[in-house]
C-alpha positions in Angstrom: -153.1 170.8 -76.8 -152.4 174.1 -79.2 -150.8 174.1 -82.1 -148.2 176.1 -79.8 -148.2 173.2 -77.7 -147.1 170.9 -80.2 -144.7 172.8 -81.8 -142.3 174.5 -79.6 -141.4 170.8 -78.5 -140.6 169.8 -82.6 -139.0 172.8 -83.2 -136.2 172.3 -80.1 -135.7 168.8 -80.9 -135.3 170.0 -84.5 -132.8 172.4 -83.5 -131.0 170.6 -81.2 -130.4 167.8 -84.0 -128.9 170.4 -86.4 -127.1 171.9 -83.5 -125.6 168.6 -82.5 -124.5 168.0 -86.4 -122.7 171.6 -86.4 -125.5 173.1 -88.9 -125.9 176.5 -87.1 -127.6 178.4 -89.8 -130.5 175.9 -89.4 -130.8 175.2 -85.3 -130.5 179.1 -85.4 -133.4 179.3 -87.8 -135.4 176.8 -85.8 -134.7 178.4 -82.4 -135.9 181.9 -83.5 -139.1 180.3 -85.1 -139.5 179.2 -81.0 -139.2 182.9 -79.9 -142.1 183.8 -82.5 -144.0 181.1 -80.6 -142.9 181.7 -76.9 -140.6 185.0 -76.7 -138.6 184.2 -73.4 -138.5 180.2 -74.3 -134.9 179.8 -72.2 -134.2 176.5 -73.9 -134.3 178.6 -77.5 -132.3 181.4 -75.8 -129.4 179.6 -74.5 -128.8 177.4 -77.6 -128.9 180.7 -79.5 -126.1 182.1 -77.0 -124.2 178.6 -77.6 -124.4 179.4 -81.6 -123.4 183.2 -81.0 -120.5 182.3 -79.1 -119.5 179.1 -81.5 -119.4 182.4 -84.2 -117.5 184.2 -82.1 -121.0 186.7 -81.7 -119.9 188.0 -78.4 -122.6 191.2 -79.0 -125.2 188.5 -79.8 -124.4 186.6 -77.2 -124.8 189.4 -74.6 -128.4 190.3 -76.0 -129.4 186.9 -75.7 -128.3 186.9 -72.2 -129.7 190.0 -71.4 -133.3 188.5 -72.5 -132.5 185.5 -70.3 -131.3 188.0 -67.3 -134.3 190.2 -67.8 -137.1 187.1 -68.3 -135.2 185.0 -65.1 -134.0 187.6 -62.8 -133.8 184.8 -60.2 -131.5 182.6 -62.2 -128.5 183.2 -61.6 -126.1 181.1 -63.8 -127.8 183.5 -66.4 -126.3 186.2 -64.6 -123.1 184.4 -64.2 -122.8 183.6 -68.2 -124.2 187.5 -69.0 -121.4 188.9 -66.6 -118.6 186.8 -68.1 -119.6 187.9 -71.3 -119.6 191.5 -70.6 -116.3 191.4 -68.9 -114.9 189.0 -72.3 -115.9 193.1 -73.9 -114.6 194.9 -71.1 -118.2 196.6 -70.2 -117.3 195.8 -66.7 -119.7 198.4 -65.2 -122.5 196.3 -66.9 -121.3 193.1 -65.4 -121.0 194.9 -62.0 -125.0 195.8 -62.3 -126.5 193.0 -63.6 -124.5 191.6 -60.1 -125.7 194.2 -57.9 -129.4 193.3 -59.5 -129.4 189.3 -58.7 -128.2 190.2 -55.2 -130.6 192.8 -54.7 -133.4 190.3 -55.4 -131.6 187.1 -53.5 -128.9 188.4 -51.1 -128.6 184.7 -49.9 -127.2 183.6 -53.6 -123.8 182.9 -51.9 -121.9 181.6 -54.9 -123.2 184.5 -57.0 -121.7 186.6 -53.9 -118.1 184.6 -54.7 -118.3 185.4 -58.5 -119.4 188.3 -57.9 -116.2 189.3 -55.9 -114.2 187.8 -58.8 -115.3 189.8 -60.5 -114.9 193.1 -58.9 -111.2 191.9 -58.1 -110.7 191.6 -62.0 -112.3 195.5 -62.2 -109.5 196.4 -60.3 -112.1 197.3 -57.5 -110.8 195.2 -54.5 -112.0 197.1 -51.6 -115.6 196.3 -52.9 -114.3 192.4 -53.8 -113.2 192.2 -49.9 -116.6 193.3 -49.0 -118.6 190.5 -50.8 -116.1 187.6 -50.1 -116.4 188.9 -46.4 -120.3 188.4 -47.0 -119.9 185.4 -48.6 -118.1 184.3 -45.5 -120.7 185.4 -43.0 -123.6 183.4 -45.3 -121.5 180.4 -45.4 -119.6 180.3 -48.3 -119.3 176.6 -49.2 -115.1 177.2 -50.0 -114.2 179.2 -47.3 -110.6 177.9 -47.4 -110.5 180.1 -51.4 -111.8 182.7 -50.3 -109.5 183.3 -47.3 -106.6 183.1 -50.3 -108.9 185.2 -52.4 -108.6 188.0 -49.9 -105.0 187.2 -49.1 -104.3 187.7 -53.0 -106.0 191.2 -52.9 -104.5 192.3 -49.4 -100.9 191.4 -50.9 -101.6 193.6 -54.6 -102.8 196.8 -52.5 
């Protein structure tokens, strides 16, 4: 084993420990001295994000998730977490791309689909929420039942 080896998995357990007792300064510490080690460690990322948001960091947040977007474009409760982030600062057209990426690279992310026309429906862009819950539908949506009302909702408000 490397030093590296050896150390990433201290450092986490480390951090987590002062994370769990509230001490942020130092599981933040501790979690950046893992990103010297391994730059895209996602454990180290989303505590970070957990500590940005317990500050009420919402910018710091967003450029963790944006490293954990970028690093795990195929993840897509990353994507979830970055988009509700971006729409907590009303940079909706940033929420709406990093979207339109994860379903660029995996279509078939059907619950992605269904937040994803949340989330356009809270942009005040409903014809383009019909469209994905009408996707989501075709794919096999697991709550079809919701988003029947979901489109309902939008179909009333126009």
């Amino acid at each position: 084993m490397t030093k590296t080896d050896t150390n990433i998995p201290d450092l986490l357990s480390q951090a987590h420990q002062h994370l769990d007792a509230q001490r942020l300064e130092v599981a933040e510490r501790l979690y950046h001295q893992v990103l010297q080690l391994e730059p895209e460690n996602p454990e180290a990322l989303k505590k970070l994000v957990v500590i940005a948001l317990q500050s009420n960091q919402l910018n710091t947040a967003e450029k963790y998730l944006a490293r954990l977007v970028s690093a795990f474009p195929l993840e897509p409760s990353y994507c979830d977490h970055y988009a509700g982030i971006l729409m907590r600062q009303d940079k909706a057209q940033l929420a709406i791309a990093a979207y339109e990426r994860l379903l660029e690279l995996a279509p078939k992310f059907i619950d992605s689909r269904y937040n994803f026309a949340r989330l356009l429906k809270q942009a005040r862009k409903p014809e383009q929420a019909l469209e994905q819950y009408q996707l989501g539908l075709e794919q096999g949506v697991s709550n079809p039942a919701q988003v029947h009302t979901n489109m309902s909702v939008i179909h009333t408000e126009q």
